[in-house]
C-alpha positions in Angstrom: 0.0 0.0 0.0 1.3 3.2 -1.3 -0.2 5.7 1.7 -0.4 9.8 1.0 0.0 12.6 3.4 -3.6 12.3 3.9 -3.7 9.0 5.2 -0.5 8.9 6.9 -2.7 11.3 9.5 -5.0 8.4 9.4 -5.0 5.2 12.4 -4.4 2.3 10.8 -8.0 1.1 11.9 -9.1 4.1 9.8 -7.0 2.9 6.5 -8.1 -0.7 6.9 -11.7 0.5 7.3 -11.1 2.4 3.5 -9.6 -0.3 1.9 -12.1 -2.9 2.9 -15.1 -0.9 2.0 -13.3 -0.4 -1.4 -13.1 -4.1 -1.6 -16.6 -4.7 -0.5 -18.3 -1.8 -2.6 -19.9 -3.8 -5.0 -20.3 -0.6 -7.4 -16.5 0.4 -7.0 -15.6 -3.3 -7.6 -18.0 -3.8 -11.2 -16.3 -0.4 -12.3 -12.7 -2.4 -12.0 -13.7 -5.6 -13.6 -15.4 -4.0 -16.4 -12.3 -2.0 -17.2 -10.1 -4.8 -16.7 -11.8 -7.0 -19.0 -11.0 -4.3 -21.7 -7.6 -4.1 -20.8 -7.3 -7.5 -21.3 -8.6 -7.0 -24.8 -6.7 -8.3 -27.9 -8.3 -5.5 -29.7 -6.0 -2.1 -29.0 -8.7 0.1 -29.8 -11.1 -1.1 -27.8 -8.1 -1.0 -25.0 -8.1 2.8 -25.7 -11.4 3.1 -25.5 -11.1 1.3 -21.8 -8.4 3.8 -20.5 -9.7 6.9 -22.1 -13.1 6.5 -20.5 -11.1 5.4 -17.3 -9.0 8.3 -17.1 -11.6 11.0 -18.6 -15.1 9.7 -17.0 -14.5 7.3 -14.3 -11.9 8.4 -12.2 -13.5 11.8 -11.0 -16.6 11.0 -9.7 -15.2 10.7 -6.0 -13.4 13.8 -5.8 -17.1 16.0 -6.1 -17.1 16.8 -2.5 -13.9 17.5 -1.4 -13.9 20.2 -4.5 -17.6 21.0 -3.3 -15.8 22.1 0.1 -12.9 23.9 -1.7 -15.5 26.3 -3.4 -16.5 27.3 0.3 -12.8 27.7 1.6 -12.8 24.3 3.2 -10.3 21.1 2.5 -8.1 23.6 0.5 -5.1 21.5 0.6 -6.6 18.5 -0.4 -7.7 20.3 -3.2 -4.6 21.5 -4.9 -3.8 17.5 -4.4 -6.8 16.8 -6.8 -5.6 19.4 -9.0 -2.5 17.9 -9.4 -4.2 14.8 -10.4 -5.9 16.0 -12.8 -3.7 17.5 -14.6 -1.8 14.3 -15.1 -5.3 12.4 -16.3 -6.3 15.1 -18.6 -3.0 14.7 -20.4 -3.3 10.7 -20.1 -6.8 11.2 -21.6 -6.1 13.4 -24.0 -3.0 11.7 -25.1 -5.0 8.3 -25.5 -7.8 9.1 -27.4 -5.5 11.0 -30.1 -3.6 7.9 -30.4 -6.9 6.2 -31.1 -8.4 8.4 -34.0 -4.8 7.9 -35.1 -5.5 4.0 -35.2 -8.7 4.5 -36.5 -8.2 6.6 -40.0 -6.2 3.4 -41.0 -10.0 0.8 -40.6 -12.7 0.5 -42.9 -16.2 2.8 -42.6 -17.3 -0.6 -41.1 -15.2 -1.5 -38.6 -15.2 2.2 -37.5 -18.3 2.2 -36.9 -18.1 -1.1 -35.1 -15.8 0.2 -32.5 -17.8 3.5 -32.4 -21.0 1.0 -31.3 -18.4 -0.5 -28.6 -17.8 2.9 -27.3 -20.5 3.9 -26.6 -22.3 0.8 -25.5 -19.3 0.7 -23.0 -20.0 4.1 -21.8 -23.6 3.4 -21.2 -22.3 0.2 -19.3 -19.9 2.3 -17.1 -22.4 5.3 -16.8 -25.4 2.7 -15.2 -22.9 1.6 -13.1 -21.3 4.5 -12.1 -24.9 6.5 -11.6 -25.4 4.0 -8.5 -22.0 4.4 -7.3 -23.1 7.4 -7.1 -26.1 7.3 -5.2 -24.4 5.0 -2.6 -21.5 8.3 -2.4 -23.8 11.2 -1.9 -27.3 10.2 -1.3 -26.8 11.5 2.3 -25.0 14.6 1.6 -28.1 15.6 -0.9 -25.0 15.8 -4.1 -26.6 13.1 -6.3 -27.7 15.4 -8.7 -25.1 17.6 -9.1 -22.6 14.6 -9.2 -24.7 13.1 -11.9 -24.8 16.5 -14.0 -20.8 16.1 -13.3 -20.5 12.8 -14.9 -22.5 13.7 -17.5 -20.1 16.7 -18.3 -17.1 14.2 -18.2 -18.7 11.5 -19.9 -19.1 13.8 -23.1 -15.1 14.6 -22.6 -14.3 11.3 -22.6 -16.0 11.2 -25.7 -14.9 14.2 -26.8 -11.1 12.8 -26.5 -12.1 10.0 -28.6 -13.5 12.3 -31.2 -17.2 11.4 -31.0 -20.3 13.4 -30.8 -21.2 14.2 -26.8 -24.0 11.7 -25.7 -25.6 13.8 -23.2 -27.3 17.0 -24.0 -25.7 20.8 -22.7 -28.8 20.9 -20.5 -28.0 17.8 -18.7 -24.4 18.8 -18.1 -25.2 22.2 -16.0 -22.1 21.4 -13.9 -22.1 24.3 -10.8 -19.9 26.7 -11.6 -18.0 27.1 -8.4 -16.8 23.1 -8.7 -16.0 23.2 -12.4 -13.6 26.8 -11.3 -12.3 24.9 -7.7 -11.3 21.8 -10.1 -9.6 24.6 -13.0 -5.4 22.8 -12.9 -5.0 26.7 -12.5 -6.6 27.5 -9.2 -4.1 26.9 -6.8 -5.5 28.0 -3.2 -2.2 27.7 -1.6 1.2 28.7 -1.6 3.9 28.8 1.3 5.7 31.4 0.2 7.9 30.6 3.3 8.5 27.5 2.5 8.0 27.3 -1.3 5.5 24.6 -1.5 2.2 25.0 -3.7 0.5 22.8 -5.4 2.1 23.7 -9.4 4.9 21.2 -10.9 8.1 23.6 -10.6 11.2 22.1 -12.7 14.6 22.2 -10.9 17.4 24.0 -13.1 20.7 22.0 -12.8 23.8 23.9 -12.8 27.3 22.1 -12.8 29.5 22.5 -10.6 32.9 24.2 -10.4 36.4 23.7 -8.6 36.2 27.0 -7.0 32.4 26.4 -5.8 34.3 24.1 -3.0 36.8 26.9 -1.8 35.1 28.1 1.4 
């Protein structure tokens, strides 16, 4: 188990309590097989299609209320965590899906359209299953709705990375503005300027070394 910041400030009671009610969420656990199974695919497409909707739909649904916090100044830090995550799926997403419709100008207008009815029959798989996942997630926080607006809105990225039409209308994908500005890659909330810690990538500058640099 690779353990965060987060849940280093966690008993050990408290991390075994998360990890089996990831193993037991039956919801959580139908989301992993049915990407797995893809994976496992001898079809590369369709193994694109698996990680794209992975990285781009899936894998967001669970950050919702921590970012609902951010937007009223609460769980900052954790939020410029998520941020950073993020950033790194967008680009995995992203990155994906254009090596898909790379692989796909070189297939026939039928098998095209073959992996095209895959797609989105695998969405619609994923989004059932996700939609309860849901539920069991923010049902008693009063959230589902606006989650499900939220996976709508990232469902139609997913897609959008693949480059197919959106499947959900704009109406349907009324994400609140507050969350959809608290997950922005750009809005860090915190900086120690004391310290220099934030939550942006900085890249060190190497600079060699001289004789002289060891005269003190």
């Amino acid at each position: 188990r690779n353990l965060t910041p987060a849940t280093k400030q966690c008993s050990t009671p408290d991390v075994d309590d998360a990890y089996r009610w990831s193993e037991e969420n039956e919801h959580l656990q139908r989301k992993s097989a049915v990407i797995l199974q893809h994976y496992q695919s001898a079809d590369p497409l369709k193994r694109k299609v698996a990680s794209v909707f992975l990285e781009s739909f899936l894998f967001y649904s669970g950050f919702y209320l921590p970012m609902y916090w951010s937007s009223r100044a609460k769980l900052t830090n954790t939020a410029d965590l998520i941020r950073l995550i993020i950033r790194d799926e967008a680009v995995h997403g992203y990155y994906i899906g254009y090596k898909f419709q790379r692989g796909l100008e070189r297939l026939s207008a039928e098998r095209r359209q073959e992996i095209k009815d895959f797609a989105f029959d695998l969405l619609l798989e994923l989004y059932d299953n996700e939609a309860k996942y849901t539920e069991t997630l923010y049902d008693g926080v009063g959230l589902t709705e606006d989650v499900k607006k939220f996976l709508h809105y990232n469902a139609n990225k997913a897609l959008m990375n693949l480059g197919y039409e959106a499947l959900f209308p704009p109406e349907a994908c009324r994400v609140n503005p507050a969350i959809l500005s608290a997950l922005s890659p750009n809005a860090d909330e915190n900086h120690d300027f004391f310290s220099g810690s934030g939550s942006s990538y900085v890249i060190g500058k190497a600079v060699a070394t001289e004789d002289e640099d060891w005269d003190f």
